[in-house]
Structures are given as C-alpha cells and as structure tokens.
VEXMIBA-231444 format. One record per residue (C-alpha): x, y, z. Coordinates in Angstrom, 1 decimal. Layout:
((X Y Z))
...
//
This chain:
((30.3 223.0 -42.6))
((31.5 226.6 -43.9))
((30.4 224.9 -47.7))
((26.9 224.4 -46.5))
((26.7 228.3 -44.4))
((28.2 230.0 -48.0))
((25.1 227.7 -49.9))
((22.8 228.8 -47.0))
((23.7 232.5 -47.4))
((23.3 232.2 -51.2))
((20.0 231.1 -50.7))
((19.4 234.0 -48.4))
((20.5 236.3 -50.5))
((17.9 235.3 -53.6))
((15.4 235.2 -51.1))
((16.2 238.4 -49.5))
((15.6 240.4 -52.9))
((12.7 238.5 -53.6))
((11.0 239.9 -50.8))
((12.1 242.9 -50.9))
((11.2 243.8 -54.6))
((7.7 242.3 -53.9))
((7.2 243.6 -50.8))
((5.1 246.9 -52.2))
((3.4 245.0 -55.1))
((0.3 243.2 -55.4))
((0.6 239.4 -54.6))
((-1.3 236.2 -55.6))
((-2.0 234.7 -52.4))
((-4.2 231.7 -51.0))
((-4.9 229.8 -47.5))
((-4.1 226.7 -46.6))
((-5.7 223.9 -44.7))
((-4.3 225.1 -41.6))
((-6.0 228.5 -42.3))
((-2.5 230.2 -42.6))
((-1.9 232.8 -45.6))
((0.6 231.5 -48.6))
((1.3 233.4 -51.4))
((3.2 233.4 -54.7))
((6.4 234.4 -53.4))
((6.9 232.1 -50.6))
((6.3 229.4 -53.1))
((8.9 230.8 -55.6))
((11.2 231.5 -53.0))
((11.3 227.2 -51.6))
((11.2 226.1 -55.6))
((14.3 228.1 -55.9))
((16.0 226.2 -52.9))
((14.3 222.8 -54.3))
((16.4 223.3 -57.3))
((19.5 224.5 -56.3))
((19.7 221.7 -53.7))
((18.8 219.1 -56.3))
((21.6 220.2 -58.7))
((24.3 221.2 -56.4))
((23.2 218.2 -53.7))
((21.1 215.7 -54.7))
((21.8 213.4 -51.9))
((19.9 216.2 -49.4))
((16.5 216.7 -49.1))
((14.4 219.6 -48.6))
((11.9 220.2 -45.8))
((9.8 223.5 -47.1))
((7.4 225.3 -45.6))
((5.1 225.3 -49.4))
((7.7 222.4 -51.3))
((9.2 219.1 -49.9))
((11.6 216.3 -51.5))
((12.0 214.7 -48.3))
((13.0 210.9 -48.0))
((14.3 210.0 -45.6))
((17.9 211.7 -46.3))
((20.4 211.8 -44.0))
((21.0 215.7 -44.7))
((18.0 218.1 -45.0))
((17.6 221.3 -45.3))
((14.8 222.8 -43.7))
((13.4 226.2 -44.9))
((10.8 228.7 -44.2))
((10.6 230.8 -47.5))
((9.2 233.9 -45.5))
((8.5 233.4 -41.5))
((5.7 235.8 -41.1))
((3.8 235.4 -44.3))
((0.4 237.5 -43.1))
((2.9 240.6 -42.2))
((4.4 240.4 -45.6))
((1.1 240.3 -47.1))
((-0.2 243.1 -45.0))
((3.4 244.9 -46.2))
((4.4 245.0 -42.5))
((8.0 245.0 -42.4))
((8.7 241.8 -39.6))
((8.8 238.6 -41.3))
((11.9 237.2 -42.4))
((13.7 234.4 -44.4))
((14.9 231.4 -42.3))
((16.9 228.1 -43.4))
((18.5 225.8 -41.8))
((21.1 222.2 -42.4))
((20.3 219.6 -40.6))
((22.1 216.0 -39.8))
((20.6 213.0 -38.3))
((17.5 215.3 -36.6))
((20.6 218.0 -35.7))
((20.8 221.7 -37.2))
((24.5 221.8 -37.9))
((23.7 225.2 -40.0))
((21.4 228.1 -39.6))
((20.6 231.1 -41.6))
((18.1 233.7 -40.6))
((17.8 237.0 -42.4))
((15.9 240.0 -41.9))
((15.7 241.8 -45.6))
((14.2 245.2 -44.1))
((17.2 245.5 -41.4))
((19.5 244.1 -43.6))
((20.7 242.0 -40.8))
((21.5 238.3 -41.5))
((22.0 235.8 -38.5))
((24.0 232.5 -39.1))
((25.6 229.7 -37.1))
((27.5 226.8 -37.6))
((27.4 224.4 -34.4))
((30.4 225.0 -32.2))
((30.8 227.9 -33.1))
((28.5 231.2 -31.8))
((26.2 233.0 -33.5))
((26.9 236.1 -35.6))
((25.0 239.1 -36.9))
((26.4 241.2 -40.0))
((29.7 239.2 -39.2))
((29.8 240.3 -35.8))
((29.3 237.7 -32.2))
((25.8 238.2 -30.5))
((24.9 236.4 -27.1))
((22.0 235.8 -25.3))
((20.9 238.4 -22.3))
((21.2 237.2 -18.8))
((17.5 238.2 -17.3))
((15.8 236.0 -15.3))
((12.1 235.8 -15.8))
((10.3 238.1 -13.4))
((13.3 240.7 -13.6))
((12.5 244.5 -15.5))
((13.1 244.2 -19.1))
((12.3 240.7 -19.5))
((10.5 240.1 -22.6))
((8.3 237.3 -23.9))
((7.2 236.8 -27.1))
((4.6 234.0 -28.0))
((3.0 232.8 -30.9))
((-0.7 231.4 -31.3))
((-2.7 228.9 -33.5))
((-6.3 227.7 -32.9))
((-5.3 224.7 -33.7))
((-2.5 224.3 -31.2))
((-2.3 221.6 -28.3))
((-0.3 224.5 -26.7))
((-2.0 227.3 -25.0))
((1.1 229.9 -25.2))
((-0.9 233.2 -25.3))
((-3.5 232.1 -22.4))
((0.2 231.3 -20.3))
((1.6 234.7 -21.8))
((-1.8 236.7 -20.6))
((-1.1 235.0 -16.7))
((2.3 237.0 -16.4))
((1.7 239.8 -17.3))
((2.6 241.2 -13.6))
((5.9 239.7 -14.5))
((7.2 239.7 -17.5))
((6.7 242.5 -20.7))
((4.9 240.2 -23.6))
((4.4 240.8 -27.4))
((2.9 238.8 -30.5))
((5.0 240.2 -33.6))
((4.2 238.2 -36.3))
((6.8 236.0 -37.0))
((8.2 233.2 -34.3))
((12.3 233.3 -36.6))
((12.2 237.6 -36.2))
((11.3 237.3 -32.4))
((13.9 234.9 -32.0))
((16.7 236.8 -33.8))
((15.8 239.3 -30.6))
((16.0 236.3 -27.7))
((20.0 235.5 -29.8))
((20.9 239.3 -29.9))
((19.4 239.9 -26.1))
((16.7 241.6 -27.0))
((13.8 239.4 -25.9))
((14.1 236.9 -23.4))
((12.2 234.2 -24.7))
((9.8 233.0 -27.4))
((6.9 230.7 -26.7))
((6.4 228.7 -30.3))
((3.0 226.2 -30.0))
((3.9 224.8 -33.4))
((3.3 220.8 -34.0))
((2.9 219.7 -37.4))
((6.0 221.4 -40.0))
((6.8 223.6 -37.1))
((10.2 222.5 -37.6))
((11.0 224.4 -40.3))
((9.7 227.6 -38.7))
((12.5 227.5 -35.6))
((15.3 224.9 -37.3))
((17.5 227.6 -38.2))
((16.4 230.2 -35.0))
((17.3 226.9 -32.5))
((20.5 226.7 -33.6))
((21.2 230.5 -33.4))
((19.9 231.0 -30.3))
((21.8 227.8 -28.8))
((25.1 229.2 -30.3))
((24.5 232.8 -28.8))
((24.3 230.9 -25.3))
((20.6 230.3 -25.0))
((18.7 227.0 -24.7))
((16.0 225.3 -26.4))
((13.9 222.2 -25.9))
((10.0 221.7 -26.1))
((7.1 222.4 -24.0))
((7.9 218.7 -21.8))
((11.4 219.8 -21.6))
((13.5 217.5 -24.0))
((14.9 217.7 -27.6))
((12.9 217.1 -30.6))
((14.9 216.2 -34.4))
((14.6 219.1 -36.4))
((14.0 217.0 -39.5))
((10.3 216.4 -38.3))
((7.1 217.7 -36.5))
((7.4 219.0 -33.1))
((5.8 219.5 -30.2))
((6.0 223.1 -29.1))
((9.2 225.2 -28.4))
((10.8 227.2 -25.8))
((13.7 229.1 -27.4))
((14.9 231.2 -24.0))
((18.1 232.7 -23.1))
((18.9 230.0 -20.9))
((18.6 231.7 -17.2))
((15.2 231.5 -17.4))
((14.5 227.8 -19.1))
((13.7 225.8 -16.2))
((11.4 228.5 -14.6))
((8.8 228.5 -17.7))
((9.3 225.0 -18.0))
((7.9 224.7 -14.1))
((5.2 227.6 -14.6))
((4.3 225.6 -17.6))
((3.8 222.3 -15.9))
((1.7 223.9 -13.2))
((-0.3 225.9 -15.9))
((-3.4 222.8 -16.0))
((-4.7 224.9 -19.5))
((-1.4 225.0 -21.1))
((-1.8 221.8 -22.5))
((-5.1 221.0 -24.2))
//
C-alpha cells in the first residue's frame, strides 16, 4: 500500500498549493442542489485527481466530492477536493484537503492535509496514524470528563439531528461547529477533540473516508449513528468518529435521544 500513500501524498501536495495560492483571491463559485457552496477550485482540484488516476490507474475509480468515474471498481479513491468549502470561500483558514483508497467498501489509505498548518495526516491500515512523519493517538477522555470535546456538523437536510443532541450536553461535554467535519477529525486522531458528530447521508463518504481511517489507526473507533460499519465506497448513514472510550456512551445517549433521528 506504501505505492498508493506516495500517489495520495502527491495528490495532496497539488492540492495543498492550490488552495493555498487561491486562498486570498477572488473565486468563481456556485451552490449546489444540496444548497452547499462549490467553487472553481474544488472542481480543479478533483479533475486533477480524475486524471492522474486515469493515466497512472485506470482500473480504479474515483469517488469526488464535484467529479466521479465510478463503476463499480474494485479500488476507488474517494476525495474531498477541499472539506470546508464555505470557510475557504469566506478565506477562513479551517478547511482542508482529504483523500482516501479504498478496497472492497474498506479505506486501506488515508490522506488528510491541512495546507495553513502545514500538517499532513496519513494512514495505511495496520499501521497508526502519523502527523508530519511523526505517531499521533487518540486521547483517553470519557464523555462527561473536563476537556472532553465534541464537535458536530449540521445539514437541514439531514435524518440526523447532531446539533439538537450536541445543544442537550452541554452540562457535559465542551461543543464546537468548525467548519469542516476532515479538520475536526484531524483533532479527535491527534487528542485534541474527543469526538465528531457527522449527519452526512448521500456522498458523505467522501467527506470522512480518509478521517475514518486515521482516526481508527490512532486508536479511535468509528461506526454510524445505529452502531455498525458502512463501505466507504458509497452513501452513509451518519458517523461517529470518537476516540474509542467514549463510543458506546453516545451511541446509548443517541438511542435514547427520540429527536435524534427524524
């Protein structure tokens, strides 16, 4: 797999200038049918990976974000040009680049890079996680315990209600929003945050491939809101990305929550 992590990081790297040098200038942007913000960059950055995957491995697809040559493939690699698309074009320094390998529904390969720390998170299954090189882990908190913090995403048009369940515990728990579900999740791997609450559904795959891996290889644990594993070459249907301790808990307070599903 150390073939398909140098590939990953070379992707990275093109996409971690691209946003970078476009950070400050004015962008072409749009909205999509989801009501989510796209904009010129994102798009370049996934037609770049489109065509380096067809030319260097044309028997992998690619699951994008804004580009797709998906069918059916055995290997796919799922992408997120820039996690965090409305803090880029706000020029609010959070949102970050995130791609990921995966076989048979499996991410064997994760890349996430933050271009304004210049900090680039990777994995290769069976193997930890690393940042810059160097090992991170998980924190140990349980949920409840000072220092334990939350960080949940939200969409209208979720089945998930993560920030009504995030607003309930606030007695217990510290609890942000940041912007971007692959950044907050960088923080759960490193031991910085404790968990992230992700309601996606539909191509909410490619926004966490790369982050569930990480965070499983720093010694954290993943599975959706009803507790099990979804293939990472599809939709899903929510996320927890914790640091473990704390999984089953939210998964318990989540099942007794009666608005957390809609």
């Amino acid at each position: 797999m150390k073939e398909y992590l140098d590939f990953a990081l070379e992707i990275a790297d093109y996409a971690k200038e691209e946003i970078l040098s476009s950070f400050h200038s004015s962008k072409k942007y749009g909205f999509k049918d989801d009501k989510t913000i796209v904009t010129d960059i994102d798009r370049k950055i996934n037609h770049f990976l489109v065509e380096k995957v067809s030319s260097k491995y044309p028997n992998c697809s690619v699951l994008g974000e804004e580009e797709s040559t998906f069918n059916g493939e055995k290997y796919v690699w799922v992408c997120d040009p820039i996690d965090g698309t409305g803090m880029f074009q706000a020029e609010v320094p959070v949102c970050v680049f995130s791609l990921a390998l995966v076989v048979d529904g499996v991410v064997e390969v994760g890349v996430v890079v933050d271009p304004f720390l210049n900090q680039t998170y990777s994995a290769i299954r069976g193997e930890g996680a690393f940042c810059n090189g160097e090992r991170i882990h998980v924190n140990s908190l349980e949920f409840g315990d000072l220092g334990y913090r939350l960080n949940y995403e939200m969409w209208s048009s979720s089945s998930f209600q993560t920030m009504g369940f995030a607003m309930k515990h606030l007695d217990d728990i510290k609890v942000s929003s940041i912007g971007s579900v692959a950044r907050s999740c960088m923080a759960v791997a490193s031991g910085k945050f404790s968990c992230d609450l992700f309601p996606g559904e539909e191509h909410g795959n490619c926004d966490i491939a790369a982050s569930s891996l990480i965070i499983e290889e720093a010694g954290g644990k993943v599975t959706n809101f009803y507790g099990e594993k979804d293939r990472m070459d599809q939709s899903i249907h929510g996320a927890i990305l914790s640091n473990g301790v704390s999984h089953q808990k939210i998964l318990e307070l989540i099942r007794q929550d009666k608005d957390f599903f809609r």
